[in-house]
Structures are given as structure tokens and as C-alpha cells.
C-alpha positions as CSV (number, residue, x, y, z in Angstrom):
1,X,96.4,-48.1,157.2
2,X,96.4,-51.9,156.9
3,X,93.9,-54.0,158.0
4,X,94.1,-57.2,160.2
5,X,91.8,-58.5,157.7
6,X,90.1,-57.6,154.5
7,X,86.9,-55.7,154.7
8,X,84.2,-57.1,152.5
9,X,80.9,-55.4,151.8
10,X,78.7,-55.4,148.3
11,X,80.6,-53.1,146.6
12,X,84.2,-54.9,147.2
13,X,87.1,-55.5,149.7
14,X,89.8,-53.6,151.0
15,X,92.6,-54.9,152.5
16,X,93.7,-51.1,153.9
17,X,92.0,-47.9,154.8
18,X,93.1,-44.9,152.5
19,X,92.8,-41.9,154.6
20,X,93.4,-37.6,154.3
21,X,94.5,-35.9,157.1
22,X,94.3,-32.2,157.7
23,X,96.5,-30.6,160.1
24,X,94.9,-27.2,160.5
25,X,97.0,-24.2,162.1
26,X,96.1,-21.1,164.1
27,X,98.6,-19.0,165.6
28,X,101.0,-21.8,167.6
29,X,97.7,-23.7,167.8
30,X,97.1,-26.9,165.6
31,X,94.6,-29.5,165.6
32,X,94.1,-32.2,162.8
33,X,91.0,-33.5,160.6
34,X,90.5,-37.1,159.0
35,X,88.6,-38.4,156.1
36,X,88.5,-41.8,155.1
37,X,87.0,-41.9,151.8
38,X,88.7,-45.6,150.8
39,X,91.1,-46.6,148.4
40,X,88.4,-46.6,145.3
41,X,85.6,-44.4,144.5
42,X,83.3,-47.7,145.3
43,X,81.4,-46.4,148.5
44,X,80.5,-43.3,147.1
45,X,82.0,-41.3,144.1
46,X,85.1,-40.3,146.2
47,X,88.3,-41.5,146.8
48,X,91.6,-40.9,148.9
49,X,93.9,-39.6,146.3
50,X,91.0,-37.5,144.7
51,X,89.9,-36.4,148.0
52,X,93.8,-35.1,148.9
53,X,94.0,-33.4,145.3
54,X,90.6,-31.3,145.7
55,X,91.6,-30.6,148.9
56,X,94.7,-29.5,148.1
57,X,94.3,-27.5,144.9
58,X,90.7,-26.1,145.8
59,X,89.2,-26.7,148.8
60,X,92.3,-25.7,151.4
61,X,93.1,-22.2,149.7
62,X,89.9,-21.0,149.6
63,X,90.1,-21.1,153.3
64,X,93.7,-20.2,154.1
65,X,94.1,-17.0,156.3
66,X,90.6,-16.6,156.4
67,X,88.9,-15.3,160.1
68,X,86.5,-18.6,160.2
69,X,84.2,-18.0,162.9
70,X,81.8,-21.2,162.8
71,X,81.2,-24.1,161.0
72,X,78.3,-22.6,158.7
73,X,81.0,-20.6,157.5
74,X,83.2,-22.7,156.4
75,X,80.9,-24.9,154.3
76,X,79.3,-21.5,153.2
77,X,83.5,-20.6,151.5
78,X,83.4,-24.3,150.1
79,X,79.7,-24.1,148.7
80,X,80.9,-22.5,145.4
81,X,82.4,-26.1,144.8
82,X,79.8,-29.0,143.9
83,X,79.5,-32.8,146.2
84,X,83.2,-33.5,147.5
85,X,81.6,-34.6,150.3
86,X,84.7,-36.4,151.8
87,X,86.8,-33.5,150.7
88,X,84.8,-31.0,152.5
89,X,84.7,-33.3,155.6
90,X,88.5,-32.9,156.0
91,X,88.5,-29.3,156.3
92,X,85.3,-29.4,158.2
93,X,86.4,-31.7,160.8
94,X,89.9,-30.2,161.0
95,X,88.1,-26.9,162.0
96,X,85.8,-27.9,164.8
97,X,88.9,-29.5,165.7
98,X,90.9,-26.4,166.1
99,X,88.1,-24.8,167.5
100,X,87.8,-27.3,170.4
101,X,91.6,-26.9,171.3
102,X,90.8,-22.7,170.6
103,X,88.0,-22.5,173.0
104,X,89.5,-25.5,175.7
105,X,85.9,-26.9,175.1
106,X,85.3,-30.5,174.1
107,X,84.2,-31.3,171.2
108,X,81.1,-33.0,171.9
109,X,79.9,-30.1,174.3
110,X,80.8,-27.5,171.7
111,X,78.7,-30.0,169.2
112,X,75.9,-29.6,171.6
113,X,76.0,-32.8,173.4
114,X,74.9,-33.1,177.5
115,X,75.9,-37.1,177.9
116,X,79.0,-38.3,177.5
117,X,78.9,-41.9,176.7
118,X,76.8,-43.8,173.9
119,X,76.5,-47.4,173.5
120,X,78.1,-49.1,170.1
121,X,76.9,-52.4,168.7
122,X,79.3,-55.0,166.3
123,X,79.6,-55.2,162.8
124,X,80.8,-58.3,160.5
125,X,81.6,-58.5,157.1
126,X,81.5,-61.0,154.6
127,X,83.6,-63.9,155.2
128,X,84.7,-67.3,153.5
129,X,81.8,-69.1,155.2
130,X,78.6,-68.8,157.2
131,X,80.1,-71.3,160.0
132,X,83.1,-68.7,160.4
133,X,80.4,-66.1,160.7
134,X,78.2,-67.8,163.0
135,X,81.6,-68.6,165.4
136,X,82.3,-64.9,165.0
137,X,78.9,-63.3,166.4
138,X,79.0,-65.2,169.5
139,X,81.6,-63.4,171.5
140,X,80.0,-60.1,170.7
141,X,76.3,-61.4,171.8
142,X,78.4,-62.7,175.1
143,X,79.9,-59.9,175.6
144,X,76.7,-58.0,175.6
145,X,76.8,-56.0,172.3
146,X,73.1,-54.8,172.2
147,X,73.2,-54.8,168.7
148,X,74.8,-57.0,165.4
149,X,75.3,-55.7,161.7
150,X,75.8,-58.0,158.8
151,X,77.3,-57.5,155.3
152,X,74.3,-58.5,153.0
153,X,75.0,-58.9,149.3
154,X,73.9,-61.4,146.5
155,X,75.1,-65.1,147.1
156,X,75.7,-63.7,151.1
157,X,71.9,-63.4,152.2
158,X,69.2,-64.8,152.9
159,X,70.7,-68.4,153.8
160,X,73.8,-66.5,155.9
161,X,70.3,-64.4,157.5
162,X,68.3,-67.4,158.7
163,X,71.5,-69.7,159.9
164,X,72.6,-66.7,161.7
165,X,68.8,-66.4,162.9
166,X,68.6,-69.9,164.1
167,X,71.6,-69.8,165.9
168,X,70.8,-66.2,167.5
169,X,67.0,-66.4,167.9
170,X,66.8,-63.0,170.1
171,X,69.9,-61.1,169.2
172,X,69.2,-57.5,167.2
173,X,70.4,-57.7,163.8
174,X,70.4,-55.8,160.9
175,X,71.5,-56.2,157.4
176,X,73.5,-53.2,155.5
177,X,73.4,-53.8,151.6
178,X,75.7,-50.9,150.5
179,X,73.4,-50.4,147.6
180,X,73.6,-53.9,145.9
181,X,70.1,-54.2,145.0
182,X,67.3,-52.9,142.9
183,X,63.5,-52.5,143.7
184,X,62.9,-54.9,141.2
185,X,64.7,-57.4,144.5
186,X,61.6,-55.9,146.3
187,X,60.0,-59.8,147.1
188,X,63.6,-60.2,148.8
189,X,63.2,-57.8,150.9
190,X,59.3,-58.9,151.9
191,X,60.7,-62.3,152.7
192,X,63.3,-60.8,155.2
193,X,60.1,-59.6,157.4
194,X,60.1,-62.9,158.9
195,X,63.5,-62.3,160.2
196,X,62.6,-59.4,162.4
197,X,65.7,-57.2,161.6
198,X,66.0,-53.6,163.3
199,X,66.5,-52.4,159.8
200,X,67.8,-52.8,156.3
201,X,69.9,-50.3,155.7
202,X,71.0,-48.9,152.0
203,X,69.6,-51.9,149.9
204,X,68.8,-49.4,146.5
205,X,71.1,-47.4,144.8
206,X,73.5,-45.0,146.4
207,X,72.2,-41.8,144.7
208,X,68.5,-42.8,145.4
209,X,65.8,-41.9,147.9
210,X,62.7,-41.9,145.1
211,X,62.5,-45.5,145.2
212,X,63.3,-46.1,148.7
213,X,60.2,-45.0,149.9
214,X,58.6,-47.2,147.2
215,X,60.6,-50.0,148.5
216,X,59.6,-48.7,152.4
217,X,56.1,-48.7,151.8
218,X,56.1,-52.1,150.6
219,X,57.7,-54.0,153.6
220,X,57.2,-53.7,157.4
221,X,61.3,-54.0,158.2
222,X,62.7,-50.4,158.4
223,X,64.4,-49.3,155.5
224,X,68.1,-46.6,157.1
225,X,69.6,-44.6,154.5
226,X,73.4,-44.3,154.2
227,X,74.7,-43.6,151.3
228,X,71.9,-41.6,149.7
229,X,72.5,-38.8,152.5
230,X,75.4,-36.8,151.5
231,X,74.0,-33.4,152.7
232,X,71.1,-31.6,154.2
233,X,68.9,-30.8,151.0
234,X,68.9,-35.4,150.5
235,X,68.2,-35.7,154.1
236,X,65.0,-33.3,154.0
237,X,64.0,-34.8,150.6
238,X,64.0,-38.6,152.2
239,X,62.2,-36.9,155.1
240,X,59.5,-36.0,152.8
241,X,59.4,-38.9,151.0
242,X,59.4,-40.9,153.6
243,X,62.1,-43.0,152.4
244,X,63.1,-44.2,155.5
245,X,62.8,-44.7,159.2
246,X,65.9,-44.8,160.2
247,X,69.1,-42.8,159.1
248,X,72.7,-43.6,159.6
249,X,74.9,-40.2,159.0
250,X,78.8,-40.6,158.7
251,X,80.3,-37.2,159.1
252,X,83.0,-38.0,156.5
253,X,79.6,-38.9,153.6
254,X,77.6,-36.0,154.3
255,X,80.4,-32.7,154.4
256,X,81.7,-32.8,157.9
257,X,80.3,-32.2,161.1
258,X,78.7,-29.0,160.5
259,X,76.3,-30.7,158.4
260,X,75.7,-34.1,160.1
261,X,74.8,-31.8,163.0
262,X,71.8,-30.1,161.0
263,X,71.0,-33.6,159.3
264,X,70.7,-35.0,162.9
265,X,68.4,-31.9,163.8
266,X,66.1,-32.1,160.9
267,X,65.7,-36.0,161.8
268,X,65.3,-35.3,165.2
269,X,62.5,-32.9,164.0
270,X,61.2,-35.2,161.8
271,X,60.5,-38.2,164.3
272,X,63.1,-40.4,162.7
273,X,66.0,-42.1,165.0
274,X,69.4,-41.7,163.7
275,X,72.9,-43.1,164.4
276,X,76.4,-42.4,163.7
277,X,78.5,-44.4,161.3
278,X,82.2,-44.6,160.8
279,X,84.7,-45.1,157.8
280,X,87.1,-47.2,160.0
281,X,89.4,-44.0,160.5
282,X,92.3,-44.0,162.7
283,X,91.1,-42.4,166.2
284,X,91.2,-39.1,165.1
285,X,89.0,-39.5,162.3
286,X,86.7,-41.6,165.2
287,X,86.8,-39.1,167.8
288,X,84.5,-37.1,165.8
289,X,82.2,-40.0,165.3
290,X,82.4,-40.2,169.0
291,X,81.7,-36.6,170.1
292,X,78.8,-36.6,167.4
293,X,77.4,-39.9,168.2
294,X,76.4,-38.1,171.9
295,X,73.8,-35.6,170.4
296,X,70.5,-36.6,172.0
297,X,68.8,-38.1,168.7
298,X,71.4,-40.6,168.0
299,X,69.5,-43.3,169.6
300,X,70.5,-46.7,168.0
301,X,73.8,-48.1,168.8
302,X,76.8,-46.2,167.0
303,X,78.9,-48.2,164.2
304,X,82.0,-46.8,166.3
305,X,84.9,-49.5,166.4
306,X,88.0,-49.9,169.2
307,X,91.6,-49.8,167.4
308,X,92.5,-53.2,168.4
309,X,89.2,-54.5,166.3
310,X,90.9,-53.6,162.8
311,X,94.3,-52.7,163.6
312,X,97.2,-54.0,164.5
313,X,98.5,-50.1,165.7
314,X,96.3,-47.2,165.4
315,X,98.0,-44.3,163.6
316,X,97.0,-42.0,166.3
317,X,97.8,-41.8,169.8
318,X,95.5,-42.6,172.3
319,X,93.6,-45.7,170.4
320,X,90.3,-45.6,170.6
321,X,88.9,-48.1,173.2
322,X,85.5,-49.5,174.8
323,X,84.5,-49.1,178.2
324,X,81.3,-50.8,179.9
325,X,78.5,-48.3,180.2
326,X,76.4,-48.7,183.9
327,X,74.0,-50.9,182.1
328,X,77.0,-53.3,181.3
329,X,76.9,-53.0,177.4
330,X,80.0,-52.0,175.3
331,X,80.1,-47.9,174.8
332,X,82.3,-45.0,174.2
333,X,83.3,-41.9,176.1
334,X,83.7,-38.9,174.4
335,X,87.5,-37.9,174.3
336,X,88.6,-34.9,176.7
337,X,91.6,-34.6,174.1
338,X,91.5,-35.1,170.9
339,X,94.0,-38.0,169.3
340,X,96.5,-36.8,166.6
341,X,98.7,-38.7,164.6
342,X,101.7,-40.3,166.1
343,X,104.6,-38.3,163.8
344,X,106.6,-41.8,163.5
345,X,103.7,-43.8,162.2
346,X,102.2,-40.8,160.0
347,X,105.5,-40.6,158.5
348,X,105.7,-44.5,157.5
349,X,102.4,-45.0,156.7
350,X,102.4,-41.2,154.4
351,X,101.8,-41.4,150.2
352,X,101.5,-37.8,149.3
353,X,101.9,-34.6,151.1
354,X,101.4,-30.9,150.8
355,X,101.0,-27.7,152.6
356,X,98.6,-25.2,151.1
357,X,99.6,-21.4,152.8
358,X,102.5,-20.9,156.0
């Protein structure tokens, strides 16, 4: 799915969004699944052409015309298999899906969820200069966005941080560092108190929550893990290590949401605030963000994005759009439909297919 413009973070830029999709059949009842592991294995040790070949060889027949009666089962057929976080996510999301069009229950109530609606705060990559940047925050702080994410990465930090400070003295910022650093960066990070961020989120290595608590217990800014949670067992560990004090959980990342549901229940437990992420998927792969993101321990604003802020056309029909909540801030509404694929556009925008049983 192209992008209106490249996306750059600490790990690299893409300039489109390699998703799976899962269309997922019961009966004359179908319902579809997204995950949007990226082009590369560069965010996490997944990819999109990897993702569609282990779901295709592995993953989907060890499923196939079997009587799947929850969630917990699912992930309990596709345990035999090791990480393929992504990979399980299609199947996982593809079945709550189907079980929401099964049932005639929306998704977010048969997640749980009693609101409807959850705020969302703006994001910005890296771009060719801090002016650009600084030009580009100020229609989401007018616009009310309660809170704004930057890209942080070497050479794009802490002089981007206190220009975009001084312009925007009492704006909520964090920083997200897609694991570009290393605890031996730790005095950075101590110097950024002064900036009085909500968070740094994922400034250590993807695979680590040892050394974030290290890192944690030497600042005062809240460190959020990302991508170090890829299931429940990381989430728990962090917990215990107090690693963190804030944790961002992306269905896609941690297996599907099945298990960003007990992640978000073990925070909740825990005493840490969480919030939902997004891979910029098309609107199908969002409206699970969406119905997620209404759980009652989701509390910071939701990395949850309209259509029309990264694409030109949404694959799926209806694009997802914001609405002003009662307090006046930008939000989202849980879907009382899921959106699917338009066939046209899936077709045109379609590398590899494959049907696994029929």
C-alpha cells in the first residue's frame, strides 16, 4: 500500500506498507484478518513475504476445519510453532473477526470493552529538517491532539527535542527510539528529563527488558516498551522487572488479539497504563486497533491514524476516520462493521496469493 510519503524511524524508511490478509471462512460466513509486518524484517524479526509463507505452509493448516471455539484456542493449535508473532496475528485477528460477524456482536464488546470511543494523539516521523517538523506539529496541537510522538534517532534528537520544545512549551510529547540506542546512551537519556516528555518509548534493544529497567531506574522520564513485548511471558517479565511504566501493545507484535488482551490485563493488574499502537494497516487491520484500544486500561492516547493521514485510498472500504470526542479532542469509534478489502483494489495492489483448505 503506498504511502503519501516515506515513513522514517531509527531502523529505516519505507515508502509502502507490506501487508497479509486473511480471509477466514465459516459456512457462507467470511470475515478477514490483517498484519502488517513491513516490507523488511527491520521492526522486529518479521516480514510480509515471510509472514504469508508461514502462514501459508504452517500456520493456516493447522487450523483448517478445525471447531475453534475461542481465541485461547487458537493460539493454543499455533503454540507448537516458536515467535511468528505477526504470523500468528493474522490468523488470530481473522478469527475474532469471524467470530464477531458469527455471534452479530462487535468486536470491541466481544473484546470486553463498555466505551466506545478512545482518544488518539499524532505521530511524525523523521523529516528533511527540524523547521519542516516544527511547521508540521502545529496543526495537530491546533487542532487539539492531546498528545504528539516524535521519531527519535541519532543525528534527529536532542536538537529536533528542544526546538520542538521551545516552540511547543506545554504540548505532551514523547519520543519513540525503535531501539536505536544502548544503555551505554544512558547520560542521553538523563539529559532529556529536562524536556518533561510523557515517555521514552523503546530506546534499548528490541529483544531486551533486562537493561531497561536498568536504564528506568536511572532517569525520572518513563521508559514504554514496544518492541520488547511480543507475548504474555515478556510482558510479565518487564512487569517484574520493572522495566517500564508504560507499555504500548500492537496486536499485530504480540500474536493477535487474544494475547494483547491478556497483556493488557496483566498491566492493568500490574498498575502500569497501556496504549494501543498500530502498524499503519489498511482499516481492517485498524479496526482491531480500534475495538482493542476501548478496553478500560488503555489510558494514554492510541497511535491509531485516519486513512487520509497516509493514504491516498485506503484498501478497505469504509476508511477509517476521526471524529471529535465531547471533550473536543480527536478520537475513534469503534466500528459496528468491520471494513474488508475493496475486491478491485485488493486485486491491484495483490503480490502473492493462496488458499490453504476449501
Amino acid at each position: 500500500m503506498p504511502l503519501l510519503y516515506p515513513w522514517r524511524t531509527a531502523y529505516g524508511e519505507d515508502a509502502a506498507i507490506h501487508s497479509v490478509l486473511c480471509r477466514m471462512t465459516s459456512g457462507s460466513v467470511d470475515a478477514w484478518g490483517e498484519s502488517s509486518p513491513l516490507a523488511a524484517p527491520c521492526y522486529s524479526p518479521e516480514w510480509g513475504g515471510g509472514v504469508f509463507a508461514t502462514a501459508r505452509d504452517w500456520f493456516a493448516p493447522a487450523i483448517v476445519r478445525r471447531d475453534i471455539t475461542s481465541g485461547e484456542q487458537l493460539q493454543q493449535l499455533l503454540g507448537i510453532y516458536k515467535g511468528n508473532s505477526f504470523a500468528k496475528a493474522l490468523l488470530d485477528t481473522a478469527w475474532w473477526s469471524l467470530q464477531s460477524k458469527l455471534t452479530g456482536t462487535p468486536l470491541h464488546q466481544l473484546l470486553g470493552a463498555t466505551r466506545s470511543e478512545v482518544v488518539v494523539g499524532a505521530d511524525f516521523g523523521v523529516m528533511d529538517s527540524i523547521d519542516e517538523l516544527i511547521a508540521a506539529i502545529r496543526p495537530a496541537v491546533d487542532d487539539g491532539f492531546p498528545r504528539v510522538k516524535l521519531k527519535f534517532r541519532p543525528g534527529w534528537d536532542v536538537d529536533m527535542l528542544r526546538a520542538v520544545r521551545r516552540e511547543y512549551p506545554d504540548q505532551t510529547f514523547h519520543i519513540d527510539c525503535n531501539s536505536g540506542y544502548r544503555l551505554a546512551d544512558a547520560e542521553l537519556f538523563r539529559a532529556i528529563d529536562e524536556f518533561n516528555l510523557a515517555m521514552i518509548e523503546q530506546p534499548l534493544p528490541h529483544d531486551d527488558v533486562y537493561q531497561h529497567a536498568q536504564l528506568q531506574a536511572q532517569i525520572r522520564t518513563p521508559v514504554c516498551l514496544d518492541e520488547s513485548i511480543t507475548n504474555l511471558r515478556r510482558a510479565e517479565l518487564a512487569i517484574e522487572l520493572k522495566s517500564c511504566r508504560f507499555m504500548n501493545i500492537k496486536p499485530g507484535r504480540v500474536g493477535g488479539l487474544t494475547n494483547a488482551v491478556a497483556i493488557h490485563n496483566a498491566c492493568r493488574d500490574a498498575g502500569i497504563p497501556c496504549w494501543v499502537g498500530g502498524m499503519l494497516e489498511s482499516s481492517t487491520g485498524s479496526a482491531h486497533c480500534v475495538a482493542l484500544s476501548m478496553l478500560d486500561n488503555f489510558t494514554y492516547p492510541a497511535d491509531i491514524f485516519p486513512t487520509s493521514r497516509f493514504y491516498a485510498e485506503d484498501l478497505s472500504d469504509p476508511p477509517l476516520e476521526l471524529y471529535r470526542s465531547p471533550a473536543g479532542q480527536p478520537a475513534v469509534q469503534a466500528f459496528a462493521e468491520l471494513p474488508e478489502p475493496h475486491p478491485q483494489r485488493l486485486e491491484q495492489l495483490t503480490q502473492q496469493r493462496a488458499t490453504v483448505g476449501g
